[in-house]
C-alpha positions in Angstrom: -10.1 5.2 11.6 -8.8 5.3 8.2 -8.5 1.8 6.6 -7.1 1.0 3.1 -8.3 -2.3 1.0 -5.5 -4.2 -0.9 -7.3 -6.0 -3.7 -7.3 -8.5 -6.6 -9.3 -6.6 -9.2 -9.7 -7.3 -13.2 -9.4 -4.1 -15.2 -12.8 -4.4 -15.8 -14.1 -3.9 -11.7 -11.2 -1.6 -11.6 -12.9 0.7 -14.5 -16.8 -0.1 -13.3 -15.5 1.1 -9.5 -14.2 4.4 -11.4 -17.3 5.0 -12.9 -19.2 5.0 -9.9 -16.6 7.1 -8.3 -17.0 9.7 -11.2 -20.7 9.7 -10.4 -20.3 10.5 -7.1 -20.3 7.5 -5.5 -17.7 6.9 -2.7 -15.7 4.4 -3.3 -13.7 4.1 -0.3 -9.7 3.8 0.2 -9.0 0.8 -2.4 -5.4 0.0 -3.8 -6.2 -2.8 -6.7 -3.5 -5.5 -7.6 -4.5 -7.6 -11.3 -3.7 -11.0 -9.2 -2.4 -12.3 -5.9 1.3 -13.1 -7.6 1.7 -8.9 -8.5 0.7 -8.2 -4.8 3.2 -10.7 -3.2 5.6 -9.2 -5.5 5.0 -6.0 -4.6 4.2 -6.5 -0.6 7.2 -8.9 0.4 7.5 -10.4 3.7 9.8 -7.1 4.9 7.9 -4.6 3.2 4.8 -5.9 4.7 6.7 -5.2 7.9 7.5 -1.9 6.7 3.8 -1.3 6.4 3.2 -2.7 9.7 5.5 0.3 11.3 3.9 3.3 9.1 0.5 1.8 9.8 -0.6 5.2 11.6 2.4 6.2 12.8 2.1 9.3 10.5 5.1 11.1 8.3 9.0 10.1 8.9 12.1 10.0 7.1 13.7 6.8 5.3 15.9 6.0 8.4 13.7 6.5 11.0 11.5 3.6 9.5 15.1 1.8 9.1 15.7 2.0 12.1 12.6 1.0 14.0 12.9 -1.6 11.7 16.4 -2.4 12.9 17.1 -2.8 9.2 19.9 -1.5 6.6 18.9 2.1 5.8 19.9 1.1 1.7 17.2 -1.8 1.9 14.7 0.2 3.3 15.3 2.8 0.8 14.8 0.0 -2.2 11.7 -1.4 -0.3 10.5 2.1 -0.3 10.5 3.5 -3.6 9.0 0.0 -4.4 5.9 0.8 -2.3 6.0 4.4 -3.5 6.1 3.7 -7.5 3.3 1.1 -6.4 0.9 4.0 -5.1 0.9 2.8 -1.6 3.6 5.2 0.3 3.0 8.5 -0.6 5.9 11.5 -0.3 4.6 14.6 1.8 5.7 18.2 0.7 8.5 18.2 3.3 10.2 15.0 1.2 9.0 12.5 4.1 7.3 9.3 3.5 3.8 8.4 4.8 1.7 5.4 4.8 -1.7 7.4 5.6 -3.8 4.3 6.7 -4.8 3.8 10.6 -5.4 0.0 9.0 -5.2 -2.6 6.2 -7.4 -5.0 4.6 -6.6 -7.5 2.5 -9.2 -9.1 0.1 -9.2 -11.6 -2.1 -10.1 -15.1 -2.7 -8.2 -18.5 -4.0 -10.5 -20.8 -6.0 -10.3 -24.6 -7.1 -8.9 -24.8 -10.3 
């Protein structure tokens, strides 16, 4: 099972993690976020449900995921290129979209200010 990590990271993990990476050390599947407020943005309440219909369900078009969705094909295209710009969807060679994650976890923590 392939699963991806959605994280809170300062640039400075972010660049130590790449290091290690560059020395050969596997890093695993890790999409970074620089605080919670940027991944809410990002991951709203319906694109979170758009996730939840790629999670493993492998390559489709736009209005297939609209429409297991039961959603407006022109919402799920904006909610799209948002997730795609974002690094998260990824475009296959035949123009489809693909979230290429069997499973998600999400990591960080809220502290006492």
């Amino acid at each position: 099972m392939r699963t991806v990590t959605l994280e809170i990271s300062s640039r400075e993990k972010i660049s130590k993690r790449f290091l290690r990476a560059f020395e050969g050390e596997p890093q695993g599947d890790v999409i970074s976020f620089e605080s919670p407020e940027l991944l809410f943005r990002v991951i709203s309440g319906k694109r979170w449900d758009l996730l939840k219909i790629m999670t493993g369900a492998g390559p489709m078009t736009i209005r297939e995921a609209a429409r297991r969705m039961k959603r407006d094909v022109k919402a799920v295209h904006t909610d799209v290129h948002v997730l795609l710009n974002a690094g998260i969807l990824q475009k296959t060679g035949e123009g489809l979209i693909v979230f290429p994650f069997d499973a998600v976890h999400v990591d960080f923590m809220l502290n006492a200010a």
